[in-house]
Every structure is written in structure tokens, then in C-alpha cells.
N, C-alpha and C positions, 0 to 999 in steps of 0.2 A: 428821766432820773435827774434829781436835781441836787446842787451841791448845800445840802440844808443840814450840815450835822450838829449846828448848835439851836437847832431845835428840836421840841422837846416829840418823843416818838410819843402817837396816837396807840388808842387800839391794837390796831392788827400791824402795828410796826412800821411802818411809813411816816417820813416827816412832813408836818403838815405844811401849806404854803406861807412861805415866809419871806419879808421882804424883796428875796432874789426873786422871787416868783417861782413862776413853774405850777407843775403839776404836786397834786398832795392834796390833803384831805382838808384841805380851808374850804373845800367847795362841796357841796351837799352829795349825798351819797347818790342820788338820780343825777346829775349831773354829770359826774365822773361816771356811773353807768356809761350814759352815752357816750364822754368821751371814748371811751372805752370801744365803742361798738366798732368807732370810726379809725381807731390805732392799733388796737389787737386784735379781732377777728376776720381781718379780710382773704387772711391764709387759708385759715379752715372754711371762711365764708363763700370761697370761690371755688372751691373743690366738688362741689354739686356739677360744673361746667362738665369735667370730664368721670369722674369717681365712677358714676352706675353705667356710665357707656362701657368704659374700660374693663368692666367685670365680664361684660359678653365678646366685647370685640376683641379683647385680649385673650380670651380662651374662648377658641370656634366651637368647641365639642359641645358647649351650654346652650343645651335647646331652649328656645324659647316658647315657653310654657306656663302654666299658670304656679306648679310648683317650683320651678326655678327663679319663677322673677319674686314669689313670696319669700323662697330660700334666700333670694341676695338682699331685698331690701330687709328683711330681719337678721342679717348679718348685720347690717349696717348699723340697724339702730342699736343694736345691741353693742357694738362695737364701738359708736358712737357713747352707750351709755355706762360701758364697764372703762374702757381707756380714759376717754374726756373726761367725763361726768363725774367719776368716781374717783379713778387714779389720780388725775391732773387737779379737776379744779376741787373733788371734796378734801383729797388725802397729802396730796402733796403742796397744794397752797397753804398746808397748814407748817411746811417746815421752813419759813422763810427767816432770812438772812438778815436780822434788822429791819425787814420788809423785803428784801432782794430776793426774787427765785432766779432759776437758771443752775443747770451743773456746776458751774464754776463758784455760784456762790453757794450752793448746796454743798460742794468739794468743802470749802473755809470752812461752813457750821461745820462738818463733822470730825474734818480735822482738828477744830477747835476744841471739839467733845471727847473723840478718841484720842488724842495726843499723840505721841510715838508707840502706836502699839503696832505688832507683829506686821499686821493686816494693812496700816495706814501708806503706805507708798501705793496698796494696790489701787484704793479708794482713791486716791489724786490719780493715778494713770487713764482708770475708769472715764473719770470728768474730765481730764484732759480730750482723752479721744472721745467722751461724744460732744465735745467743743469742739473738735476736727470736724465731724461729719456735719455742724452743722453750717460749715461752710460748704460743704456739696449742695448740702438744702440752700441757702440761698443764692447759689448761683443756678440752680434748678428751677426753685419756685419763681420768678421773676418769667423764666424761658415759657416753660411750660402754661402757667395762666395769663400771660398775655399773648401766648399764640392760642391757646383755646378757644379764649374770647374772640380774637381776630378771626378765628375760622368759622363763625358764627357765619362770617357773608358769604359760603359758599352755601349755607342754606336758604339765605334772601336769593341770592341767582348764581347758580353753579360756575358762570363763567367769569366769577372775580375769583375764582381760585388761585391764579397766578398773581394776584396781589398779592395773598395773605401774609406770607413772609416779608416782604419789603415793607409793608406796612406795621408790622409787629417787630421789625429793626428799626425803623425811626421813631416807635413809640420807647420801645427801649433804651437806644441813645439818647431819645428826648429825658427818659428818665434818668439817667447815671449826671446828663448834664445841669440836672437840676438839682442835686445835692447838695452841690456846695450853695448854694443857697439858704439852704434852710427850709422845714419842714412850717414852720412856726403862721406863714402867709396861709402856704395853701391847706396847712392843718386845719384851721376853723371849716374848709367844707369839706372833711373827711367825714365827719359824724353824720351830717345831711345827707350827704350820696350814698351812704352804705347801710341807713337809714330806709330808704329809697328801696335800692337795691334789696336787699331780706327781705319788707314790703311786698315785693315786686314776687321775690320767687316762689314766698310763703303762697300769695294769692292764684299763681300758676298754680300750683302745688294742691292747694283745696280746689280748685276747680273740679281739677281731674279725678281727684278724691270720690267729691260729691260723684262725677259720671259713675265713678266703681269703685264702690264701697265696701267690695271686698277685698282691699290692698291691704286694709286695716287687722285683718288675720296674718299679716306678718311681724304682728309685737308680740305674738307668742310666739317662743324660744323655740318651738316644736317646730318650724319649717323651718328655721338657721340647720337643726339639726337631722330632719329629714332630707335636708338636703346634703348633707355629709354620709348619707347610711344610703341614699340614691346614688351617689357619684365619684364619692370615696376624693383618688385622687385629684379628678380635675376640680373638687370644690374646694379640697387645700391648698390647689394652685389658684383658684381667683381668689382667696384672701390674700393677694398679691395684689389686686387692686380694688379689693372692698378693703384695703387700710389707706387709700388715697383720701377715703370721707375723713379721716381723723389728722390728717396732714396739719401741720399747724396746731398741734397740743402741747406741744415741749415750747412753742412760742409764747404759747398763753401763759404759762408758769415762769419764763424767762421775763415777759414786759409784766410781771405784777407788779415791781416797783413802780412801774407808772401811774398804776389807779388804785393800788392796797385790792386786796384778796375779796373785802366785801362788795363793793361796788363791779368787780369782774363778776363774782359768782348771780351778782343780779343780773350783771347784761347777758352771762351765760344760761342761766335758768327761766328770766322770765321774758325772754325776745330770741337769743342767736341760736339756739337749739332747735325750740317749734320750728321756729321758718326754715331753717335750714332740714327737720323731721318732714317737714309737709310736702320740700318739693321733693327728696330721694322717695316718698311715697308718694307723691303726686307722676314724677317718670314711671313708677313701677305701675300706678296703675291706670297709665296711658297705652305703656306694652302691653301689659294682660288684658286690655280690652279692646285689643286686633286681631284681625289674624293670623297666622306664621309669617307670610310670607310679607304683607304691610309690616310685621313688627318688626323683623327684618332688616329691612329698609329704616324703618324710624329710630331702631337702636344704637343707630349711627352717631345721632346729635340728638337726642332726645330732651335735652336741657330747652336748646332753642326751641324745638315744634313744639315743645308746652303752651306757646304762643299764637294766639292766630296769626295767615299770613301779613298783615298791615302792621302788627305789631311787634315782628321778630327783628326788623333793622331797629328799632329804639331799643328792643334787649340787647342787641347785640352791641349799642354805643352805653348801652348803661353796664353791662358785662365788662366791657374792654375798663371803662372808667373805672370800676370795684374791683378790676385785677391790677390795674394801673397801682389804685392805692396799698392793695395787699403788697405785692412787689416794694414800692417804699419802705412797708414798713420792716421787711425781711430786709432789706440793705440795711435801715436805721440799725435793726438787732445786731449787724454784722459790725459796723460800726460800736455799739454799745457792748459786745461780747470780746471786740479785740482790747476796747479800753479798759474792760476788766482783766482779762488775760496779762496786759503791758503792765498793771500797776500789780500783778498777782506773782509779775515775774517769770512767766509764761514767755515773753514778746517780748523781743527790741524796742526801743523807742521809736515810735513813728511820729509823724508830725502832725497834731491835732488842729484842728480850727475849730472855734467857737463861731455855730452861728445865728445866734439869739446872745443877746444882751441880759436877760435875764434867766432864761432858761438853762443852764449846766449840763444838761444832759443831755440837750442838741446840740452834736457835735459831725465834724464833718473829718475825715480819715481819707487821703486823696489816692495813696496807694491802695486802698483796700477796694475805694470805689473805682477804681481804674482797671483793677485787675478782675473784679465782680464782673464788669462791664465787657473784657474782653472775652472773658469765660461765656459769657450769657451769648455773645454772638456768637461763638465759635457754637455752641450748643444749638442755637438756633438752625448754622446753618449746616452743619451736622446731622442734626436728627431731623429735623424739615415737619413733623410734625408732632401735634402736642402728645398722638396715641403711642407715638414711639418713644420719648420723652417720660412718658408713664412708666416705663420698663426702668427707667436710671431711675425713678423720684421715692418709689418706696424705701429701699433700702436703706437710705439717709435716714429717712425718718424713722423706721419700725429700729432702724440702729441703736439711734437715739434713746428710743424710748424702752428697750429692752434693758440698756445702762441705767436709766433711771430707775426703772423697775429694781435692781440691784441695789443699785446706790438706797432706794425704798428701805429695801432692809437692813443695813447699815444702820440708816434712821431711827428705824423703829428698836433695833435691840442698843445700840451705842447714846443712843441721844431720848429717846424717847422712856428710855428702859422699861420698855412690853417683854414680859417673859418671852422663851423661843419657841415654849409650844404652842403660845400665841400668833408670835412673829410669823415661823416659818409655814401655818396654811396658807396664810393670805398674802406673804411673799411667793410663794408655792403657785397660786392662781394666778396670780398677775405675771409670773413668766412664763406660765404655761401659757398663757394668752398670746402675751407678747413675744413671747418666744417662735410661737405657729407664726406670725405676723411676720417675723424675720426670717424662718425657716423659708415661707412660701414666696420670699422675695430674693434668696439667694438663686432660684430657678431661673431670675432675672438679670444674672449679671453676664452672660453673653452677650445679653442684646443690649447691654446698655449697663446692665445695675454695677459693671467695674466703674463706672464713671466717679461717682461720690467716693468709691472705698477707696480709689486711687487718690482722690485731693483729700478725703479723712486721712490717709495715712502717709501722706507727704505733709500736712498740717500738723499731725501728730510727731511726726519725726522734728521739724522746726524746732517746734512747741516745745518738747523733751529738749533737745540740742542746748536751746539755749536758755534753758532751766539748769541743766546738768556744765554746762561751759563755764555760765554766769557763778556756780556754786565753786568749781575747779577755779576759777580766776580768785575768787575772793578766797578759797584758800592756800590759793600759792602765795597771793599779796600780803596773808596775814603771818605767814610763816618767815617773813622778813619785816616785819613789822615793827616799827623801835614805841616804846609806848610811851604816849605824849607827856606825860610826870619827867620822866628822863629827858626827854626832847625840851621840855619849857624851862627846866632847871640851867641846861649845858647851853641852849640858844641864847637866852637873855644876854648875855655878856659878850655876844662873840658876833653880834650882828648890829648894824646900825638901824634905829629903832623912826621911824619914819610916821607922818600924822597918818591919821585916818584908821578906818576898818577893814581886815582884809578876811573876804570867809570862804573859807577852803572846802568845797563841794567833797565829801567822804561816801563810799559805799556803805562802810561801817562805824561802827560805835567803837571798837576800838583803833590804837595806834595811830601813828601819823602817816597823811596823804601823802601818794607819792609829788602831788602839786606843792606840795608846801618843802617836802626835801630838796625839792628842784630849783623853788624859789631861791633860799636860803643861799643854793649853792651856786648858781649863776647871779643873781642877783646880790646879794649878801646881805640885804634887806629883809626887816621883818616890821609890817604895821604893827599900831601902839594899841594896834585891839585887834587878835587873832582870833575868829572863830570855824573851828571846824565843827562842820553842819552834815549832817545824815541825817536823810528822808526816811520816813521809816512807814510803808502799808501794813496795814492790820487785816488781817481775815474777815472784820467787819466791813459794813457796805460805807459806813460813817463813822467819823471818829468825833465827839462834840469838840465845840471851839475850846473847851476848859480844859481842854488835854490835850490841845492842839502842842504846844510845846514844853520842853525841860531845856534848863541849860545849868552846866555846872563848873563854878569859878576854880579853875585851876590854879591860879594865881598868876603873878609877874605878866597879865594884861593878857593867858590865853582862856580859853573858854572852849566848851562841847556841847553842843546846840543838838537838839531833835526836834525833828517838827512830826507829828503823826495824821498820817491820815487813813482815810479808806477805798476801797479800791473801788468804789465809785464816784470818787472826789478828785477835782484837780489838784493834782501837785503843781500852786502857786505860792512859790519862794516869798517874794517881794511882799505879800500878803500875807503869809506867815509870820514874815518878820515884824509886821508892823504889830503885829497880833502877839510878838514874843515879848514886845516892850513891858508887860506885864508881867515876864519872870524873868527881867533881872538885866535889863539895858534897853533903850532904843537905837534903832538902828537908822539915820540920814543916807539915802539912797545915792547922794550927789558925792556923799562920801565915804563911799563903800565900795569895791573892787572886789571882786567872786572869781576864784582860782578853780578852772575844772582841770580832772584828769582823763588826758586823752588816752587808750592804751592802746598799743601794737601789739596784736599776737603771732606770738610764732609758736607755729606749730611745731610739738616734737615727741618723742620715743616714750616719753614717759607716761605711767600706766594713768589712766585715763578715762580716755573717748580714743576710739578707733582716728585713724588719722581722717578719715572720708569725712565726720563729723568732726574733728576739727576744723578742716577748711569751711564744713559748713558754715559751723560758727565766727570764723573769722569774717565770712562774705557777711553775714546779718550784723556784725561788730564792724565792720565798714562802713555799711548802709544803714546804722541807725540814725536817727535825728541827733541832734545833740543833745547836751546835757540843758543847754542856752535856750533850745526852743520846748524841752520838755519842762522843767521847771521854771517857764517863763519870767526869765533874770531879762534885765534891761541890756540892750545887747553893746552899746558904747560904757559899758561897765563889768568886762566879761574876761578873762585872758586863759590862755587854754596852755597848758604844757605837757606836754607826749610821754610818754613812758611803753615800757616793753616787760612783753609777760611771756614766759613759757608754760602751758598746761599740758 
């Protein structure tokens, strides 16, 4: 996602590529397809490893049969074709955010639409929490498909079993260390290998096909559903791991920004589907053409034995490679999701690094990947394998997508304005879908599935705290507020007036900073050009360059500066200002001095926040970055003065 807002939005809402570079629609719509294949689907792409094992070896009571293995793989595609297909990429790619999908910026559009109505705090809470779970999901997905893949080599020869984990911890570590680097090198053979990969499993996939060509009787809806009027409970219990096939849907709508909604729904319809239809059909009818007791045994890892023997160690290093990449790109969204969250007001200030030169949207987040990283081993060495690991992974996702599901109809009657007796069938069908998907995966939280709802709902409490702290602080501050008319009148005469620019960092648009009262009154000094500057995010993803700033002459040399952006865009000061030179001064950086407000909180009695979430808050007002390294101010032109707040 690139910082392009003063260019001009295409089409389907994405700005196209512009001198910064980047991703956007400068590049032919087959092109960015492929980009595509190689940055967005290798979640869902890698889910074939374990998805159709999981449905039998998670639940013993599933004979293996010729009706049960049609019943699961026409779950699948079915599932594959109502959630993805339909939900995600036909219905929801259509409600983007200036181009941006993802809850949080789906949360903006509709907040944008509904305004302050009755309902609209539930609608943010919504997108808040399933922005919580989808950090379960990627501290999950990383674990679980790069140990999958890793335990391909107990099928090459049983007796490297006792690798398997060690080697899927230094693959891992290898990954989290190579973040901060930058995606930008080794992103050009992502597209290649995962290319490769689909290739690879589509052609497993038909082989098997070709041997029995009766699998192909599971695209009628009739054996999903004889297999529910056959087995009743235990079939609504493995839709606990026939939604492993749809893992990485909420991804897909989250990285649209990346490639615009046309170019996905190509790579999704005319390549990442089949391949991925051919081999869950291609397993099902390598099973169904055994006999009990061989299928058995092969429903173990049925991914790998698609392969003949000479060929299963190259799947297995071509597998571990395409979960390699999938895992990046769920860190990158983690990454990409908290920078939306920070500039949404969500999230403290963390410390961002850029790491591409032209790119804006590769960005590197040290805390978040450090603490991914520690999560992912601990999970590793926790759960020890990938079948166990499946028990925690659904519920993140079906979470997820059940809130979306919601948030859908929100959509459709606030924004869309579809009647409700339109609305509410096909709101109606998709949680009933989505709902059983969630339903059959709550079975899952002893053995694992508390794992994500525990970090969803410590993410979420954060997340709230210091949305709700951040709103208490700015109105305790403004309730002592002197308003700067009054201030620029009374100071002129009573301070000694000193060369240069001095510009006072503000949360708000009105009244004066507590840095500037401070100045005044230990210093007794006031520069001969006062600007107080407040940042200002928009709900959009982009704010264009022509509205990038306002400023307005108070008179006796103060001034009130906005700069606006979007909350996919860096907030860079320095570059703002040069950009403000146009409404109404320029500003020499040599000669210019930037007063932040640092605040101490003390917590107290008054009605609020519980005191427990106050200290919260005070610990993430500790530990955030500064104001210095998030609005990238020149740091020997910076000075900071403290103040105290009680909320």
C-alpha cells in the first residue's frame, strides 16, 4: 500500500503507480494478477497441506468411505465457493475504502455513512475485535504451515521425525529475522514459486482425478448434505476443519489495496481456485480409491502421497518454500493492520521503519515482529504438531469472518441503501453459514481454540483502553483549555519576541498546547512565528496532496496549521510543511524548532475507566514511541516539555 494520495484514483479505487513507485494500477491488469498470486494467496494457498487430513483425523468417528470422503470434499468446495468466492471476493471486494478493504477500513466507510447513529459505536467495536483475532491468525498461520510442510519428511523417511520441529524453528526465526529487511528483494520470486507451487498441486490433483473420476460427484450439493442427514453431529463437528480450506479469506479482502479488486478476482477465478479445487479433489479421490484400511494409513498426509515416492522430498522443499512465503505475508498484514489501527487511534505510537525507498507500504514494525515471533515459538513448542495446532486455527478465522458477515449487513442497508427485505435474506444465509463454521469450532477451544480468543480479547481490551484513555485525556485537556485569540492577544506584549519559527505539536484544533504555556512560562520567550500544528487522519485510506493542508492567520505572527492525512499514509511533518508553503508561508527547517507535549498520567477516582485500565493505559502512554520518531521531525530540532493529566 502505497503513500499515493495525490494521485488520481482509477476504476476500482486504488491509486495508480506514481513517481513513489509501488504497487497500483500503472501495471497491466495480468500483471498485478500475478503479482497477486505471489503476495495474497499463499494463506489460503497452503491450506490444502493440512484442511482434508484434519476433517478425518480430527474426528475418528468419520468412516472412511466413499460417502464420507464425497460428503467432505463437497463441503469444501462448496465452502470454498459460498465464503470465498462469493462472500469475499464477489460481494465484499465491492465495499472498498478508497481501494482499502480489511475491517478496519470497512469500520471508516461505514462510520463515514452511518454517522453518530444509535448502532454506530457497535459497528466500531465489531471491527475493532475482529482486528483483535486477527492477530491469533497470524501468530498461528506462520506455526502451523510451516510445521505442516516441515512434516512432509516424516513421509520421505519416518526417522527424521525428530527434526521436524527444530527445523521449522529455525525456519521460522529465519523468518521474523528477515523482516526488517524488506519484502521488496526477495518479493520478485514470490510470484515464481507460488506460480510453481499451484502448478504443482493442480497437477497432483488431476492425476488422481483422472485415476477416479468419481470424486467429481462431490460438486453436487447432495453429498455435503447427505452427509449431514448420515452423521448429524459429527458432521457439524468436522466443519471445524473443512473451514481450514477457506483460511485466508479475510486476508484476501484485507491486501486488496495492494493489487485493486480486478486483478485479485482474476488471479482468484482464473488460476488460485482450480488448482487449489483440483488437488482437495484430487486427495478425496486418492482415498476413495483404497481400501479401509490403506486409506487409513494414507489419510494421515494425503497431500504429500499425491506424489510419487522420488518426488515427495522436492514437494516437501517446494511446500515448506510456499508456506515460507504465506507466513510473510500474514506478518506483512500484521504489520499493515497495526499501522492502520495507530493512525485510526486504535494504537499507541509504535516505531515504524521504512524499508523500501519507494514503496510506503513496506514497512517494518519491530515490536510487533518480535512479539509475533516469540508467540509463534512458544506455539510451536506447545502444540509440537501442525494436527494439534488445527484445534486453535479455526476459530481466529470463522471469528473473523462471522463479524464481517455482520459488518455485510450494515453495508448493504447504511451504505449501500438495499431495502431490508432485500438485506436481511442474504444477510440471513451468510451467518447461517458462517455462523455453523463458528459454532463447530467453539468445540475446539479446550484443545487449543482458547488460544486466539485469549490474544483477540487482550488485543481488544488494548485496542478499546487506548481509544477510550486517548478520548478522556483530550477531554480533560480541553476543559482547561485557554483559546489561542485570548492567548495571542495577552502574550504579544508580555513575552520577548525571539527570530525564527517555533511549531507547537497539538492533539487538537482547538485552544493552546500545554507546550507552548510551558514555554512562555519558564522560558519567557515566544518565536516571531508561532504555529500550532495538529495532525489530523481521515476515515479515508488517502487524503489528496490539495487538501493536504489549511492554515489560519491569527494575527500578531500566530498561526493554526492542519495537515490531513489517511490512515494509510505516513504522517511526515517535514514534508507536510514543505507542501504547506502553498497555503500561506514557507517554512526553513534550519530554522524552525518543534515543541512536543509530553504527558504524565495520573491515575485517579474520577468517573472514567476502571482504575485497572487506567494503569493500562498509562503503561502503553509510557511505551509509546514519541511524537519525534512518529511524525518524522528532524531530531536536533525537537524539544519536549512534560505535563500531567488526571483522567
Amino acid at each position: 500500500m502505497n503513500d499515493t494520495a495525490s494521485a488520481p484514483l482509477q476504476q476500482d479505487g486504488v491509486p495508480p503507480v506514481t513517481e513513489q513507485g509501488g504497487h497500483g494500477h500503472g501495471g497491466s491488469r495480468t500483471a498485478l494478477a500475478v503479482g497477486a498470486i505471489g503476495v495474497v494467496f499463499g494463506d489460503i494457498g497452503t491450506s490444502p497441506l493440512y484442511a482434508f487430513r484434519e476433517t478425518f483425523a480430527g474426528a475418528a468417528s468419520i468412516a472412511i468411505d466413499r460417502l464420507h470422503v464425497l460428503g467432505v470434499v463437497s463441503l469444501i468446495f462448496w465452502s470454498m465457493l459460498v465464503v470465498v468466492a462469493i462472500q469475499y471476493v464477489t460481494i465484499l471486494m465491492r465495499a472498498d475504502n478508497k481501494g482499502q478493504g480489511g475491517s478496519l477500513a470497512l469500520v471508516a466507510l461505514l462510520s463515514r455513512h452511518i454517522g453518530k447513529s444509535s448502532y454506530g459505536w457497535l459497528v466500531v467495536l465489531l471491527g475493532v475485535f475482529a482486528t483483535s483475532l486477527f492477530y491469533g491468525d497470524s501468530m498461528i498461520t506462520p506455526a502451523i504451515s510451516v510445521l505442516s510442510a516441515v512434516e512432509g519428511l516424516t513421509v520421505v523417511d519416518q526417522r527424521l521425525n525428530p527434526l521436524v520441529i527444530p527445523i521449522a524453528l529455525v525456519l521460522l526465526v529465519c523468518l521474523f529475522l528477515l523482516q526488517s529487511r524488506g519484502t521488496a528483494k526477495v518479493g520478485a520470486l514470490f510470484a515464481p514459486v507460488m506460480i510453481v507451487y499451484f502448478v504443482t498441486i493442480a497437477g497432483l490433483g488431476l492425476n488422481q482425478i483422472i485415476l477416479n473420476p468419481d470424486i467429481l460427484w462431490a460438486l453436487n450439493p447432495y453429498y455435503a448434505v447427505m452427509f449431514f442427514v448420515t452423521d448429524g453431529a459429527v458432521a457439524f463437528f468436522a466443519l471445524g476443519a473443512v473451514v481450514l480450506a477457506v483460511t485466508g479469506s479475510e486476508a484476501l479482502y484485507s491486501d486488496m489495496g495492494h493489487f485493486g479488486r480486478g486483478p485479485m478476482r482474476l488471479s482468484w477465478f482464473g488460476f488460485v481456485m482450480p488448482c487449489l479445487l483440483l488437488n482437495y479433489f484430487g486427495q478425496g479421490a486418492m482415498i476413495a480409491g483404497l481400501p479401509p484400511e490403506q486409506a487409513a494409513e494414507v489419510v494421515r498426509n494425503p497431500f504429500f502421497l499425491l506424489a510419487g515416492e522420488e518426488w515427495r522430498l522436492p514437494l516437501v522443499i517446494l511446500a515448506t518454500v510456499a508456506t515460507f512465503i504465506a507466513s510473510q505475508a500474514v506478518i506483512s498484514g500484521a504489520f499493515s493492520i497495526t499501522h492502520q489501527a495507530m493512525q485510526l487511534g486504535f494504537m499507541p505510537r509504535l516505531s515504524i521503519r521504512h524499508t523500501s525507498e519507494t514503496a510506503a507500504g513496506q514497512i517494518y514494525i519491530p515490536v510487533v515482529n518480535w512479539s509475533l515471533m516469540v508467540a509463534v515459538i512458544l506455539l510451536v513448542l506447545t502444540f509440537q504438531t501442525s494436527s494439534n495446532l488445527a484445534a486453535a486455527y479455526g476459530i481466529a478465522v470463522t471469528g473473523a469472518v462471522t463479524i464481517d458477515t455482520l459488518l455485510m449487513g450494515v453495508l448493504f442497508v447504511g451504505v449501500w441503501k438495499w431495502k431490508w427485505f432485500i438485506a436481511l435474506p442474504v444477510v440471513a444465509f451468510f451467518l447461517i453459514v458462517d455462523g455453523a463454521y463458528f459454532a463447530a469450532n467453539l468445540a475446539k477451544v479446550p484443545d487449543g481454540g482458547w488460544f486466539p480468543l485469549v490474544v483477540g480479547l487482550v488485543a481488544f481490551t488494548l485496542l478499546t483502553t487506548w481509544a477510550r484513555g486517548r478520548k478522556l485525556m483530550r477531554d480533560r485537556m480541553s476543559e482547561t483549555a485557554l483559546p489561542i485569540e485570548i492567548f495571542a492577544k495577552s502574550a504579544k506584549n508580555s513575552a520577548t519576541r525571539v527570530p525564527g519559527t517555533a511549531i507547537f505539536m497539538a492533539s487538537q484544533t482547538a485552544g493552546v498546547p500545554s507546550a507552548l504555556l510551558h514555554n512562555i512560562k519558564h522560558n519567557k520567550v515566544l518565536h516571531e512565528r508561532v504555529v500550532i500544528l495538529t495532525v489530523l487522519i481521515a476515515d479515508a485510506p488517502y487524503v489528496d496532496v490539495t487538501e493536504r493542508c489549511e492554515i489560519h492567520d491569527l494575527g500578531d505572527g500566530f498561526y493554526r496549521a492542519t495537515l490531513h492525512y489517511g490512515f494509510m499514509q505516513e504522517t511526515n511533518v517535514p514534508q507536510g510543511l514543505k507542501e504547506m508553503s502553498r497555503c500561506g508561508g514557507e517554512f526553513d527547517m534550519m530554522h524552525t524548532s518543534f515543541f512536543l507535549s509530553r504527558q504524565t498520567l495520573l491515575a485517579s477516582d474520577k468517573p472514567g475507566m476502571p482504575i485497572w485500565r487506567e494503569k493500562i493505559f498509562a503503561w502503553m502512554l509510557r511505551n509509546a514511541a514519541t511524537a519525534m520518531d512518529f511524525f518524522r521531525l528532524p531530531t536536533n530540532r525537537v524539544v519536549e516539555l512534560g505535563s500531567q493529566v488526571e483522567i
